[in-house]
N, CA, C and O of each residue as an XYZ file, in Angstrom:
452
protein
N      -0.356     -7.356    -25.053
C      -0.920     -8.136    -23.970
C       0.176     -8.684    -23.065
O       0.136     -8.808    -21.841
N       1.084     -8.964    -23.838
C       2.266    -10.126    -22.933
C       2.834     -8.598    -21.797
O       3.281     -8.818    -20.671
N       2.715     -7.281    -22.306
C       4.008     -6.083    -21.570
C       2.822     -6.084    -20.423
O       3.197     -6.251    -19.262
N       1.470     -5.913    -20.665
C       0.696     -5.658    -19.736
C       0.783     -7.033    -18.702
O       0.798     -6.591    -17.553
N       0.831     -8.178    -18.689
C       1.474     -9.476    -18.059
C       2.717     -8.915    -17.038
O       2.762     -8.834    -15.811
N       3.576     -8.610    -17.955
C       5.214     -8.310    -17.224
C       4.647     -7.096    -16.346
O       4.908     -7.017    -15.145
N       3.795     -6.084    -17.068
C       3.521     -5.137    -15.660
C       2.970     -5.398    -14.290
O       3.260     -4.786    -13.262
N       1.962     -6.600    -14.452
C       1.468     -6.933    -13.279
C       2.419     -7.975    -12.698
O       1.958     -7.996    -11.557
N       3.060     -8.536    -12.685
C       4.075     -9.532    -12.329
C       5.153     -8.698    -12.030
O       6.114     -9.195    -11.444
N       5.160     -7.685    -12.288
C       6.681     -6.844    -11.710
C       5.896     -5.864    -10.551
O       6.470     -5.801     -9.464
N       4.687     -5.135    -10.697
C       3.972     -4.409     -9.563
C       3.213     -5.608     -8.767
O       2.290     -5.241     -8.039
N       3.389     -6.463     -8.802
C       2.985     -7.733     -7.857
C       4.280     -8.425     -6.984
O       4.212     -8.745     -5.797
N       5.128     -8.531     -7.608
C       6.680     -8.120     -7.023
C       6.885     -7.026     -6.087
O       7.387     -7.251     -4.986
N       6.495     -5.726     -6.484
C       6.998     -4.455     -6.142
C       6.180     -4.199     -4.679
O       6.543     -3.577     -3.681
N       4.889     -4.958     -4.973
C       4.199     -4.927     -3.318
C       4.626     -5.999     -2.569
O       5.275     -5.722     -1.561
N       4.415     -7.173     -2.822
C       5.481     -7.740     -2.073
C       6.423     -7.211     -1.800
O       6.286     -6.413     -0.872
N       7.975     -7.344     -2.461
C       8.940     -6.702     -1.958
C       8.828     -5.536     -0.899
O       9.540     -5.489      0.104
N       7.760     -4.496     -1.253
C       6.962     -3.149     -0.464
C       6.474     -3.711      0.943
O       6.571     -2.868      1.835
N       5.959     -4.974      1.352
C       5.470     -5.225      2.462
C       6.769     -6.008      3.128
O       6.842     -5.791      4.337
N       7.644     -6.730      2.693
C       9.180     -6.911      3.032
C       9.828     -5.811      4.038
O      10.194     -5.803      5.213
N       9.764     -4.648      2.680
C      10.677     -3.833      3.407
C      10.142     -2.991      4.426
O      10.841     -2.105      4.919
N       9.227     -3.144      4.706
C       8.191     -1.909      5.699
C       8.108     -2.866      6.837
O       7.973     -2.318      7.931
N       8.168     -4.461      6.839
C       8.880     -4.974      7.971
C      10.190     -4.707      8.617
O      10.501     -4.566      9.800
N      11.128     -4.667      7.104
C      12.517     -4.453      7.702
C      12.648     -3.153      8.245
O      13.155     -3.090      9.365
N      12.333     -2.198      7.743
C      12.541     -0.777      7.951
C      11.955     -0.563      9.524
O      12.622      0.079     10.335
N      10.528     -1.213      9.917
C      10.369     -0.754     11.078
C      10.757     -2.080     11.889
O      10.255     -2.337     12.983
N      11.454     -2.687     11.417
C      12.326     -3.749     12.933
C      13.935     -2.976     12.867
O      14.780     -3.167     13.741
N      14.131     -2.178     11.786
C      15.548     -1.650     12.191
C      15.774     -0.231     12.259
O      16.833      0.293     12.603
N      14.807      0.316     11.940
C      14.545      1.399     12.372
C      15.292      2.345     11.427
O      15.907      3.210     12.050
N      15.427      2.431      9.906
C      15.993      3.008      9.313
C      15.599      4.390      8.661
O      14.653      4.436      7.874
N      16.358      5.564      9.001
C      16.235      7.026      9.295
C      16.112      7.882      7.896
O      16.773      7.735      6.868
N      15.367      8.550      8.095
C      15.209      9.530      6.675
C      14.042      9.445      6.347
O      13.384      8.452      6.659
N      13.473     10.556      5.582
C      12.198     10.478      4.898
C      12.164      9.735      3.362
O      11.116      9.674      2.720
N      13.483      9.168      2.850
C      13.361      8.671      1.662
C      13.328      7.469      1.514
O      13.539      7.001      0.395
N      13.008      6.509      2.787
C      12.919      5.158      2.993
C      11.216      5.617      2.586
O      10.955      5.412      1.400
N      10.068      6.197      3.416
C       9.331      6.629      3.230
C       8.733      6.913      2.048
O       7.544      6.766      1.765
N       9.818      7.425      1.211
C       8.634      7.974     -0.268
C       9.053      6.486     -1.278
O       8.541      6.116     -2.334
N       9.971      5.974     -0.617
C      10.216      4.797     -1.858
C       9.268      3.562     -1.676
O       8.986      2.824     -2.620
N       8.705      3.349     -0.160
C       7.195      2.597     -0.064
C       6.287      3.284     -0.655
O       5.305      2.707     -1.123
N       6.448      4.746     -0.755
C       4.917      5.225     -1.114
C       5.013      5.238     -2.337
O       3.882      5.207     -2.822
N       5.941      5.274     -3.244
C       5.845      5.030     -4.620
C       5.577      3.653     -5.063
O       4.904      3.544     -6.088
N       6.022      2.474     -4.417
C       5.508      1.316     -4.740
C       3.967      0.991     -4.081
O       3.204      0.074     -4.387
N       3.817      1.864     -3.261
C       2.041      1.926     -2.585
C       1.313      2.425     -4.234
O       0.258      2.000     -4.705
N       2.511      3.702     -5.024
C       1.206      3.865     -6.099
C       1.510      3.553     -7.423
O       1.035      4.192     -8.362
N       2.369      2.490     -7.576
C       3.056      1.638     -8.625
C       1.506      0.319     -8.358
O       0.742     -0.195     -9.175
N       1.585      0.234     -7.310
C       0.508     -0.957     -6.971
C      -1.167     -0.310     -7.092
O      -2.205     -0.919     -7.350
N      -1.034      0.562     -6.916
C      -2.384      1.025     -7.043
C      -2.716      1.380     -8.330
O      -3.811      1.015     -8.758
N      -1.694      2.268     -9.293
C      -2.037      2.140    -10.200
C      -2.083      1.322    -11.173
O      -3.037      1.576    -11.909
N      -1.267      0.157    -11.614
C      -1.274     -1.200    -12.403
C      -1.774     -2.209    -11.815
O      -2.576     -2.790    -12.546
N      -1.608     -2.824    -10.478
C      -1.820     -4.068     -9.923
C      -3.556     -4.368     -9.584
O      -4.134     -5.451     -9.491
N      -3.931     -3.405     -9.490
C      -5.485     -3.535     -9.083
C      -6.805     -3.046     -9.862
O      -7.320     -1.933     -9.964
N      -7.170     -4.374    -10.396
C      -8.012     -3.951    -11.554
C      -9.266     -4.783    -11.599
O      -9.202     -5.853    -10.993
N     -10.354     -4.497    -12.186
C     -11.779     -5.261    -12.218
C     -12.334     -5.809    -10.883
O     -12.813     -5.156     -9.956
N     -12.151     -7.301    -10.992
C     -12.741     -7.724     -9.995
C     -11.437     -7.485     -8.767
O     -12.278     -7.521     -7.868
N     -11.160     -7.442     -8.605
C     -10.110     -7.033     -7.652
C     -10.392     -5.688     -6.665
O     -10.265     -5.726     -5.441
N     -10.825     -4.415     -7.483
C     -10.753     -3.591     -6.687
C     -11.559     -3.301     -5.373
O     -11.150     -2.343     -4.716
N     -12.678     -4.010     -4.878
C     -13.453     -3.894     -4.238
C     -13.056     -5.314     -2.438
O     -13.423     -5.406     -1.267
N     -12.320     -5.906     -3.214
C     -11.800     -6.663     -2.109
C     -10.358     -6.031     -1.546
O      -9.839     -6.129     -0.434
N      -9.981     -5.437     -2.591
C      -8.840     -4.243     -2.137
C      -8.850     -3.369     -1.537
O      -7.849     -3.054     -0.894
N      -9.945     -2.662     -1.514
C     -10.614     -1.365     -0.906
C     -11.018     -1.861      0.592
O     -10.672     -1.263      1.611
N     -11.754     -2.970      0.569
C     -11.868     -3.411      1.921
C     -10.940     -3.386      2.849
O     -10.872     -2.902      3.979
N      -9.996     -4.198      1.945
C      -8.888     -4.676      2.784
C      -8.215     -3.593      3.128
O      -8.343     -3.413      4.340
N      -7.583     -2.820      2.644
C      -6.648     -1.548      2.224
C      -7.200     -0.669      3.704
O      -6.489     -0.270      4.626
N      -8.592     -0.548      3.560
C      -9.713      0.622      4.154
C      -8.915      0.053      6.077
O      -8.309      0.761      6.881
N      -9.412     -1.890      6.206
C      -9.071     -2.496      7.494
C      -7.794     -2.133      8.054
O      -7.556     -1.832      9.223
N      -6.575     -2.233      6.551
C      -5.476     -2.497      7.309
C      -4.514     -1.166      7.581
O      -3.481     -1.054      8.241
N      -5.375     -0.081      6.700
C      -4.993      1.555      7.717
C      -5.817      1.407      8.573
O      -5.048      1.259      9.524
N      -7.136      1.302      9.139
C      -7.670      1.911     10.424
C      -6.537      0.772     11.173
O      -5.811      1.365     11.971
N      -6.288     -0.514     11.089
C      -5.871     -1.133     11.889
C      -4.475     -0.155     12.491
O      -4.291      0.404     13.572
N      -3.468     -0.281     10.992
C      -2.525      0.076     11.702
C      -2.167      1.624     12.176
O      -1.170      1.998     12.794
N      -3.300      2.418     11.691
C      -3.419      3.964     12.515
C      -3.646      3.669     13.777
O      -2.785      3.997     14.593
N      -4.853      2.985     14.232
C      -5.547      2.645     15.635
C      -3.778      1.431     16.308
O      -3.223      1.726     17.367
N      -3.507      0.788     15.836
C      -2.225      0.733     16.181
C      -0.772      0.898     16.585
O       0.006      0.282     17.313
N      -0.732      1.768     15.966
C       0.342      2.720     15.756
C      -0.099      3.212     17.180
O       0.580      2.993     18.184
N      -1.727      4.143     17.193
C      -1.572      5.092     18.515
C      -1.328      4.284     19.893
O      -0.680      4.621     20.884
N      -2.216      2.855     19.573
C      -2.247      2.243     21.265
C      -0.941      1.430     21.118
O      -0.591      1.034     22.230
N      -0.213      1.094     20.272
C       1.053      0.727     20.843
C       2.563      1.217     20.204
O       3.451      0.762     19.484
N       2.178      2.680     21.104
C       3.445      3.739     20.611
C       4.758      2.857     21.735
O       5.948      2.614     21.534
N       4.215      2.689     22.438
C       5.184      2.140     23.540
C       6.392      1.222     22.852
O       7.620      1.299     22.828
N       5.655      0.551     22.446
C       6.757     -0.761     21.225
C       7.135      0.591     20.331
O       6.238      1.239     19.793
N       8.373      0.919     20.231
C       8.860      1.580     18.950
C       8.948      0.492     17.849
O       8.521      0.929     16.780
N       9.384     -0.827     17.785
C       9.239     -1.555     16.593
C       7.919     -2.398     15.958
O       7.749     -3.299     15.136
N       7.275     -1.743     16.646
C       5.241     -1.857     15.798
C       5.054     -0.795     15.359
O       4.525     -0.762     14.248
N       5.399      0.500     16.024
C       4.839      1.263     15.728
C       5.407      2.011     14.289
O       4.721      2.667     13.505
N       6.765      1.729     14.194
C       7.289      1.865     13.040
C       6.744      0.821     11.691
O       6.185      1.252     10.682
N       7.026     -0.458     11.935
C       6.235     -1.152     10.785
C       4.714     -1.014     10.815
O       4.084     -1.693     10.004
N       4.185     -0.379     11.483
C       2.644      0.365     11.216
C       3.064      1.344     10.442
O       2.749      1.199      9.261
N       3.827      2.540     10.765
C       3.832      3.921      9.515
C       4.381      3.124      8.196
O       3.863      3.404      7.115
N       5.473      2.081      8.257
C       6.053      1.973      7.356
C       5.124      0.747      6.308
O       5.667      0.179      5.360
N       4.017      0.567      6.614
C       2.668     -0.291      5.991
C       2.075      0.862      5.638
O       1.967      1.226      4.467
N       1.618      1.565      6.726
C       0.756      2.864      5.642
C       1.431      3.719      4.824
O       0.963      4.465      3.964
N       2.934      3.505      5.258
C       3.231      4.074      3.993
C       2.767      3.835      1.986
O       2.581      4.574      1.019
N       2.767      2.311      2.286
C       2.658      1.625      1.309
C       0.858      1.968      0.973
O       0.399      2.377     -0.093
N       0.262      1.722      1.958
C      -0.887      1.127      1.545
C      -1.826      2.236      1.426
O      -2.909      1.833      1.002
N      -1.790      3.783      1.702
C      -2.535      4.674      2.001
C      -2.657      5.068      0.660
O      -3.748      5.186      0.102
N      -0.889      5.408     -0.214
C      -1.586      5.632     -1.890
C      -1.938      4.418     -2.894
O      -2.215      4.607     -4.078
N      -1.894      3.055     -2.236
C      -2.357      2.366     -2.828
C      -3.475      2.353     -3.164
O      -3.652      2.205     -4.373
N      -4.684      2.495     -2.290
C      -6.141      2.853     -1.589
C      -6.452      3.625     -2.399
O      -6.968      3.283     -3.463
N      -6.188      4.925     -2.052
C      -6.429      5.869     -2.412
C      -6.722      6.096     -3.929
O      -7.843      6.470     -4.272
N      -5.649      5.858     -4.919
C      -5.642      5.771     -6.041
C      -6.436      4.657     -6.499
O      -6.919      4.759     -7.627
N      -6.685      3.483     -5.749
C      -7.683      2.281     -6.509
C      -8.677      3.061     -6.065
O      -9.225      3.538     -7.059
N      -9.206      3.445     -5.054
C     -10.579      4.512     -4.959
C     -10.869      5.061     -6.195
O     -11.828      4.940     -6.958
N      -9.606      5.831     -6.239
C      -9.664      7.088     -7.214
C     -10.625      6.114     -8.448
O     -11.803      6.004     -8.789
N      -9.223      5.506     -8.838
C      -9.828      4.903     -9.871
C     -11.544      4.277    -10.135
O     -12.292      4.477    -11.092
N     -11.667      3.828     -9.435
C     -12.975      3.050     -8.852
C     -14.001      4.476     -9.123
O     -15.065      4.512     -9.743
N     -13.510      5.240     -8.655
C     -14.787      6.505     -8.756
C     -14.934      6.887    -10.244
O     -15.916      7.311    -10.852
N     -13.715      6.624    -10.646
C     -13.887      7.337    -12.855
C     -14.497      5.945    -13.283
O     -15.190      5.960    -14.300
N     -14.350      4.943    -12.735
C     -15.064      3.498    -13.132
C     -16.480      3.527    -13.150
O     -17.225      3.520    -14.130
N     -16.787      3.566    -11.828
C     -18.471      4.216    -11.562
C     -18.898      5.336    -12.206
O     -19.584      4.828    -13.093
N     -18.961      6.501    -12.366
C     -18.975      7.564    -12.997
C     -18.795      7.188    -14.723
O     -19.620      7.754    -15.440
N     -18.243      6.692    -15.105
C     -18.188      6.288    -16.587
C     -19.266      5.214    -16.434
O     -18.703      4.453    -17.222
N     -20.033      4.727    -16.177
C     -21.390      3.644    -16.441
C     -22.313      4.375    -16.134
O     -23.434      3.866    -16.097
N     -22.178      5.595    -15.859
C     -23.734      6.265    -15.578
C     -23.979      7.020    -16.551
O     -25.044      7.634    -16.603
């Protein structure tokens, strides 16, 4: 019980820290695709440990708002290069976060029927 504790307290860390750096990254504009996969691995470090029971459905909401936001963002304000970067560099994070609490959410539902 206590390791499952330290897991959510370290992937509760790891998104934080994850929404940190997807500020920093798109206010400084830092180059490469491996800034990229290291949000998206903490997008599914968080999706897979951090979001569980009652949680997942206010997650999904949210998750669902804050890609259309920052897709529909990203397009109408390409002009700002430093929005439009901390928009990709949020969905980086948050698209396999989603996704995988979906996932999950669907073997959740599907197992009660």
């Amino acid at each position: 019980m206590a390791r499952v504790k330290l897991l959510n307290v370290i992937s509760g860390w790891a998104f934080f820290l994850g929404v940190i750096l997807a500020i920093v990254f798109g206010v400084f504009r830092f180059p490469g695709s491996a800034w990229m996969i290291a949000l998206m691995a903490i997008g599914l470090l968080v999706g897979l440990v951090n979001v569980v029971g009652k949680e997942t459905m206010p997650f999904l909401l949210s998750g669902a708002v804050l890609i259309l936001a920052s897709g529909l963002g990203r397009n109408g304000l390409e002009s700002v290069a430093v929005v439009e970067n901390i928009f990709n560099a949020l969905l980086a994070i948050f698209v396999p976060a989603t996704v995988i609490v979906a996932i999950k959410n669907v073997f959740v539902m599907a197992k009660k029927r």
